[in-house]
C-alpha positions as CSV (number, residue, x, y, z in Angstrom):
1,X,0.0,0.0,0.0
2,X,1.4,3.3,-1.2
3,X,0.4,7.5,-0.6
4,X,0.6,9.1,-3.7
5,X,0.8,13.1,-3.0
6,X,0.4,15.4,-6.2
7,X,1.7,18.5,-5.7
8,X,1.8,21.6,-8.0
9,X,2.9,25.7,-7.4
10,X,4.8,28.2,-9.4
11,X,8.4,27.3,-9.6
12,X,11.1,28.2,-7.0
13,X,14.3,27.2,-5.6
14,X,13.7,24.3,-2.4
15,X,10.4,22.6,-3.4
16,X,11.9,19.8,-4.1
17,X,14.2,19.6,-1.1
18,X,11.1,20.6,1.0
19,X,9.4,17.9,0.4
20,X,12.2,15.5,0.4
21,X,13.3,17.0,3.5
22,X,9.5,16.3,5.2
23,X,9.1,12.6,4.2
24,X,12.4,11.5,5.4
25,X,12.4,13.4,8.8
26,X,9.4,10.7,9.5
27,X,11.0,8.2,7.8
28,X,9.0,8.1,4.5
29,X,10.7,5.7,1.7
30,X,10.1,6.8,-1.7
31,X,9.0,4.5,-4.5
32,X,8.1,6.6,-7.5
33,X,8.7,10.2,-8.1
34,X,8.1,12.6,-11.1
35,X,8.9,16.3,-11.5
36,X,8.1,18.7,-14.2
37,X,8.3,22.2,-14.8
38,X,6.3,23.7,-17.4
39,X,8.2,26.5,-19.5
40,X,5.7,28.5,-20.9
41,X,3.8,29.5,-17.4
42,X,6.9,28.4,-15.0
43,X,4.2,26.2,-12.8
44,X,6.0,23.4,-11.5
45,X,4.5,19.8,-10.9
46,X,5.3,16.5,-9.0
47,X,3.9,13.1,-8.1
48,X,5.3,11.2,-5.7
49,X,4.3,7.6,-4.3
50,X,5.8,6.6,-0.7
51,X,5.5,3.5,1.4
52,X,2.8,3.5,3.8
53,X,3.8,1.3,6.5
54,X,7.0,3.8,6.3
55,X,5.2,6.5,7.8
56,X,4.7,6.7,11.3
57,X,0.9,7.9,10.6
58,X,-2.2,7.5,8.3
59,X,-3.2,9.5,5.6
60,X,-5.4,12.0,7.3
61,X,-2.5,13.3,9.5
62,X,-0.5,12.8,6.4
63,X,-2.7,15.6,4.8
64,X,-2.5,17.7,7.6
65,X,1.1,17.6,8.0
66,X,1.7,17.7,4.2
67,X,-0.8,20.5,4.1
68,X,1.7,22.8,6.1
69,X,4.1,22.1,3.9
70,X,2.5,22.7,1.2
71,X,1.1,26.3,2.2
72,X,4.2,27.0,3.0
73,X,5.6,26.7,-0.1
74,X,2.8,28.6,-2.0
75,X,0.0,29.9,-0.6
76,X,-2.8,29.3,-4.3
77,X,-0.2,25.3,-4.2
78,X,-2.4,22.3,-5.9
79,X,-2.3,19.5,-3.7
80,X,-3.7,15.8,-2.9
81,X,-2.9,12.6,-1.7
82,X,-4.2,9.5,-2.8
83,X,-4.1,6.7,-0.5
84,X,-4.4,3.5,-2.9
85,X,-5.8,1.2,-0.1
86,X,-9.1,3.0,-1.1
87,X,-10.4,1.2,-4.3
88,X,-11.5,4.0,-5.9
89,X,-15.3,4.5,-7.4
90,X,-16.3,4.4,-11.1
91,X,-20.2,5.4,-12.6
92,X,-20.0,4.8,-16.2
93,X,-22.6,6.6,-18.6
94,X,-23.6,5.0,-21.7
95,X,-25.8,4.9,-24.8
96,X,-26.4,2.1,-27.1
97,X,-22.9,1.5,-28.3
98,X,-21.0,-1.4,-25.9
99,X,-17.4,-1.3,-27.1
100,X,-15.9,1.3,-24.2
101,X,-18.1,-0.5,-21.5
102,X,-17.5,-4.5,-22.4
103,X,-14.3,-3.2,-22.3
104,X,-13.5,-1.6,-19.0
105,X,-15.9,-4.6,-17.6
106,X,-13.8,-7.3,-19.3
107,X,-11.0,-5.5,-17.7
108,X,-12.3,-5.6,-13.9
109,X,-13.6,-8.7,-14.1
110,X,-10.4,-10.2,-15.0
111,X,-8.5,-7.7,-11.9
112,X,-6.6,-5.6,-14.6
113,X,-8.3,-2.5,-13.5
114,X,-9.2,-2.7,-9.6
115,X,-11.7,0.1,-9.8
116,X,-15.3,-0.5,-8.1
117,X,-17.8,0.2,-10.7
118,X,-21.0,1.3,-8.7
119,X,-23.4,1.7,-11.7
120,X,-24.3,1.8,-15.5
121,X,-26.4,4.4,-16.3
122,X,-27.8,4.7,-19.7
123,X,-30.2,6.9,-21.4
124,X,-31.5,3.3,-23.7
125,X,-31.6,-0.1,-22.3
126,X,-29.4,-1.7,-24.9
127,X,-26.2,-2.7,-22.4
128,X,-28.9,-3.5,-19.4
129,X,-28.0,-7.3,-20.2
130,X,-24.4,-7.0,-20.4
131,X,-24.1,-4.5,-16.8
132,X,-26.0,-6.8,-15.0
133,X,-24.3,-10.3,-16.0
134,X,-21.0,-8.8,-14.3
135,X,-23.6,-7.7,-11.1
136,X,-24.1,-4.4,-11.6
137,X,-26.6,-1.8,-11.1
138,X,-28.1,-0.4,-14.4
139,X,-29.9,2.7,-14.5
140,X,-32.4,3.6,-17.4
141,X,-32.7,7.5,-17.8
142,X,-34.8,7.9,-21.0
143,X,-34.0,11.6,-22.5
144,X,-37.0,12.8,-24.5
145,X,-35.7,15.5,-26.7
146,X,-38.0,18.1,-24.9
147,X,-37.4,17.0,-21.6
148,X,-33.4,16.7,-20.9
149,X,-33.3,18.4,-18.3
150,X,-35.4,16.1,-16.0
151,X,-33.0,13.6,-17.4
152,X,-29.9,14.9,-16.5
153,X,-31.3,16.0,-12.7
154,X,-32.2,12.2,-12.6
155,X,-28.8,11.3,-13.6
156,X,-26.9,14.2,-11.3
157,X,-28.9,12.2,-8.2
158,X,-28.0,8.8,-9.2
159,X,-24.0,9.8,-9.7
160,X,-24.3,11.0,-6.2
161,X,-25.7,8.7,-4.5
162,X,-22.2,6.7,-5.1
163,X,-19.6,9.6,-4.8
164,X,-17.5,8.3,-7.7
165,X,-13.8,9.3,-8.2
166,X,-14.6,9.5,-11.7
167,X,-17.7,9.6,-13.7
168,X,-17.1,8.0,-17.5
169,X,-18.9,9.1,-20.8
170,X,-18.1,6.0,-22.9
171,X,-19.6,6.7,-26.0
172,X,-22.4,8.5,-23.8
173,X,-23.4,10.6,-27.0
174,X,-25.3,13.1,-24.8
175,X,-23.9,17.1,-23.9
176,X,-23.7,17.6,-20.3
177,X,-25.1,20.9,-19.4
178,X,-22.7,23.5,-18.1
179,X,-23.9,23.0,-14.7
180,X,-22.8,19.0,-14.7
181,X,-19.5,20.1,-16.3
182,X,-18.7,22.6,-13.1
183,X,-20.1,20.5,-10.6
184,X,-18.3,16.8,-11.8
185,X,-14.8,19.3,-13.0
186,X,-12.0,17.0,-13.0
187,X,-13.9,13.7,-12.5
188,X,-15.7,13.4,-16.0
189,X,-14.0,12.1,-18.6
190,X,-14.9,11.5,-22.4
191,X,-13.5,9.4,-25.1
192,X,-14.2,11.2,-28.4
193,X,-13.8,9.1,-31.7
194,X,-11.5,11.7,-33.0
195,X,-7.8,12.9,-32.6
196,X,-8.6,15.8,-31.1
197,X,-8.9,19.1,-32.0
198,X,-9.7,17.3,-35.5
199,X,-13.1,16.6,-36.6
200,X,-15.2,18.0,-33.0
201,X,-18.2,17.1,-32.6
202,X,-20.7,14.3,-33.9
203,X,-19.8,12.0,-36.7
204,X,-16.3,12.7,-36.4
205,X,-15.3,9.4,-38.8
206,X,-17.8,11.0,-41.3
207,X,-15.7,14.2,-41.2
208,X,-12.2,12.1,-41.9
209,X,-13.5,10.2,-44.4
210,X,-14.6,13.5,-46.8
211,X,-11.0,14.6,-45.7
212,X,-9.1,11.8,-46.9
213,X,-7.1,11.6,-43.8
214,X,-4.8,8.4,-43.5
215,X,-4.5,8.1,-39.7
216,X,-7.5,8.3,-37.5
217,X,-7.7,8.5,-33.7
218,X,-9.4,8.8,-30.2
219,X,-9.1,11.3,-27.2
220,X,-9.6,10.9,-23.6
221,X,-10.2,14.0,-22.0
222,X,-12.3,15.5,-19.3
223,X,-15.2,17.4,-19.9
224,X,-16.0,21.3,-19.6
225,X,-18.6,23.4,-21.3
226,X,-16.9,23.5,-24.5
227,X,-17.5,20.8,-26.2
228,X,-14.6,18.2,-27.3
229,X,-12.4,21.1,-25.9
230,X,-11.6,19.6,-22.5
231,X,-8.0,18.8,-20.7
232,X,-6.6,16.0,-23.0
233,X,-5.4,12.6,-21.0
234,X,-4.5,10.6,-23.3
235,X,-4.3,10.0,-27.2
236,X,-3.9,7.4,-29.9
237,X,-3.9,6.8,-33.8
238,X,-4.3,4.3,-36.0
239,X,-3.5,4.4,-39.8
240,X,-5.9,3.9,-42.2
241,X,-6.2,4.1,-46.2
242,X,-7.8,5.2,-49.7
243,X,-10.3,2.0,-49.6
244,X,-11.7,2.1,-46.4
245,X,-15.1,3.2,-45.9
246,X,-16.5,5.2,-43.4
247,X,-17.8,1.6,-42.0
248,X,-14.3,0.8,-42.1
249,X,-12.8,3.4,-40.0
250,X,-16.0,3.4,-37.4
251,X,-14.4,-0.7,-36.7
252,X,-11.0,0.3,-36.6
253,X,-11.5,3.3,-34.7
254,X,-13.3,1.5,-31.6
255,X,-10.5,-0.7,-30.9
256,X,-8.4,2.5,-30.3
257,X,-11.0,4.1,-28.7
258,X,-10.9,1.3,-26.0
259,X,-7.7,1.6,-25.7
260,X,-6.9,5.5,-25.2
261,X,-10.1,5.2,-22.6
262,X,-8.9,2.9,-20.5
263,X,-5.5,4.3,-20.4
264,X,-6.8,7.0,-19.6
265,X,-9.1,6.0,-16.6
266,X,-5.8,4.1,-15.2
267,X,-4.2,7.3,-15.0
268,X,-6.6,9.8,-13.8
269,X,-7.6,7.4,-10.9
270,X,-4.0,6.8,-10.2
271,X,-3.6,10.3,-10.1
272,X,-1.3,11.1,-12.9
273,X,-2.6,13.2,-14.3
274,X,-2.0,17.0,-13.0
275,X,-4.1,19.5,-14.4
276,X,-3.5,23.2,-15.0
277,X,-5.8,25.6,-16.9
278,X,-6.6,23.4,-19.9
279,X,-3.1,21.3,-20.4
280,X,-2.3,17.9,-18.7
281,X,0.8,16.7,-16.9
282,X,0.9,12.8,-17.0
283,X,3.1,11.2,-14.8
């Protein structure tokens, strides 16, 4: 069992040392460590993963201590710790497509992912059969087209009710209203069937086929109000040519899309990825 504390602040001299200097006067042993310093806005990030039993506390007076330390390095400092004893909370959102999904459930049923996947919600019933044979909740939240709204409150109490570290749109084909993107910021994240900031929006294969374009791709990213133009995690590409047809591209692009979504989840629930304003730092 490990602590992973994230920690970012505009750049100085003795961050580093400082936080080196705190772990080991209680006898914290390192197992991972990252650092990065971005040059464009000088904001410095790290990400580093100590030995629990090395500390001579748990993780809540590990926060408070760290939490010193932290302010006393920069008052506006970005800061968490992740303690990975906790198996951390998935609610997946879905549509009628099941590639993304039998994925990520393929993936937890055969303890490659240990995430704890609370629920299924979907606005048709189509992967009802599939959630359920690996004995878990699904939700159906219809979404009449002049009625959303109710739809999404329904679906902002069921996410709730299970406090997930991370709420997934795989292949959810729905826009979450502003309000959902400020309230789930830095939990939500998308896989759109594009190489982002190519082809935005819906029918995105449609879009590369009239192009012409010979390598296709998928982005993770997390969601804000502007659409497809969220915090990227995580990107992939595969190559494609002058015969296929859009058909084509649509099967080839899923298994890429599976891919680059459940990278992505890894990471963000690992907690490496470090935001700041709308660029990633993936450790």
């Amino acid at each position: 069992m490990t602590y992973v504390i994230t920690f970012g602040c505009q750049d100085r001299t003795g961050i580093v040392a400082a936080i080196a200097t705190f772990l080991a006067d209680h006898g914290g042993t390192i197992v991972e460590a990252a650092y990065h310093t971005d040059p464009d806005t000088g904001w410095f990030f790290t990400r580093q993963e100590v030995r629990a039993d090395s500390l001579p506390f748990g993780v809540e007076e590990l926060r408070e201590r760290f939490g010193e330390v932290a302010t006393g390095l920069a008052a506006d400092a970005d800061w968490s710790i992740l303690d990975t004893e906790e198996r951390r909370r998935v609610v997946l959102l879905v549509s009628r497509e099941g590639h993304c999904l039998y994925d990520i459930l393929g993936r937890v049923a055969a303890d490659e992912l240990a995430i704890d996947v609370r629920a299924v919600i979907g606005n048709h019933t189509d992967l009802a059969t599939i959630t359920e044979a690996h004995g878990i909740p699904f939700h159906h939240v219809p979404f009449p087209a002049d009625d959303k709204a109710s739809a999404f409150d329904e679906v902002r109490r069921l996410v709730a009710s299970h406090d997930p570290h991370a709420i997934v749109l795989a292949r959810f084909m729905q826009i979450l209203p502003p309000q959902l993107c400020a309230e789930w910021t830095g939990r939500a994240l998308n896989i759109h069937h594009s190489f982002l900031p190519s082809f935005v929006g819906a029918r995105p294969y449609h879009q590369a086929h009239r192009r012409g374009v010979k390598l296709i791709g998928a982005t993770c990213h997390y969601v804000t109000a502007e659409l497809d133009a969220g915090p990227i995690i995580e990107q992939d590409v595969i190559r494609v040519g002058h015969a296929d047809s859009t058909a084509d591209m649509v099967r080839k692009g899923r298994d890429i899309e599976k891919v680059v979504l459940s990278r992505g989840l890894r990471w963000h629930l690992e907690n490496r990825v470090l935001v700041h304003g709308n660029k990633t730092v993936v450790f």
